[in-house]
Structure formats: C-alpha cells, structure tokens
C-alpha positions in Angstrom: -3.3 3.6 12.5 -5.2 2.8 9.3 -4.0 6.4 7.9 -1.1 4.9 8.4 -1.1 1.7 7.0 -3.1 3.7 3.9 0.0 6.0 3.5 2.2 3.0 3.7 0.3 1.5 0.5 0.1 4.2 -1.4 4.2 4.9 -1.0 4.6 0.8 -2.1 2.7 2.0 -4.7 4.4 5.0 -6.0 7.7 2.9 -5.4 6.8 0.5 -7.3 5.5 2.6 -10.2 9.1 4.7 -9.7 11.4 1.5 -9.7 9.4 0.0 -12.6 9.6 3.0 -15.1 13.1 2.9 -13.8 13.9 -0.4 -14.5 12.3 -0.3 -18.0 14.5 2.7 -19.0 17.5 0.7 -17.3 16.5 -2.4 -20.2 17.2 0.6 -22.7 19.9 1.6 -22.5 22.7 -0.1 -24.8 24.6 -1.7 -21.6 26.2 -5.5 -21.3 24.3 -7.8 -19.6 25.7 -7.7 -16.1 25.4 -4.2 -16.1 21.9 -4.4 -16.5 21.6 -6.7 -14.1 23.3 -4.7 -11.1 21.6 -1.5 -12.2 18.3 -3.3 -11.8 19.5 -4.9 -8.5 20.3 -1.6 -7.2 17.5 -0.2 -8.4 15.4 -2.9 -6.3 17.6 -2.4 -3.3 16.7 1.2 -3.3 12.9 0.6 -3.5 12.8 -2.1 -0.6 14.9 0.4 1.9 12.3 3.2 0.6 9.7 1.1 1.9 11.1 -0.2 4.7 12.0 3.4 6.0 8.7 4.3 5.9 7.1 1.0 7.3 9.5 0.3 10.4 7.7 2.8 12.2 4.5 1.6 12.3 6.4 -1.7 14.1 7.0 0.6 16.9 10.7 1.1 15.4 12.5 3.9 16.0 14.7 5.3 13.2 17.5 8.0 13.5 17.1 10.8 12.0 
C-alpha cells in the first residue's frame, strides 16, 4: 500500500511538472485569448483523468481495460 500511494505521488508529480511546462508553452504561442484559455482547460482536464486513472485503484475501483 504505501508503494502505492508513493507511486501515486510521484505520477502527481510528474503530471504536474508535464501540464505545467505545457501550459507555459501554451501562454506562448501567438493565440487569442479564449483559445488559450481552452487549451489550458484541456490541458488540466487531461492531467486530473491522468491522475485519477492511476489513483482509482487504490479505492478498490476497478477500471476497464
């Protein structure tokens, strides 16, 4: 369980890191403000599912394959 819950950390981690490099070479690109905005969104969205994928098992959550 706690290699579990470490793994789980260090993949919020690495998500975060990922979605935040992302996001910062999102804000440079020459794009209109909305698109920005629902780049970043999606980018978010992307992370949380990430995460989420890999956490809902450690609920006791089974996930299809």
């Amino acid at each position: 369980m706690v290699a579990a819950l470490i793994g789980l950390l260090i993949t919020i981690l690495i998500v975060g890191v990922v979605a935040a490099i992302i996001i910062y070479c999102i804000n440079l690109l020459p794009l209109d403000p909305p698109f920005h905005q629902i780049a970043r969104v999606i980018v978010m969205l992307i992370a949380v599912l990430i995460v989420l994928l890999r956490a809902l098992p450690l609920l006791g959550v089974a996930i299809p394959s």
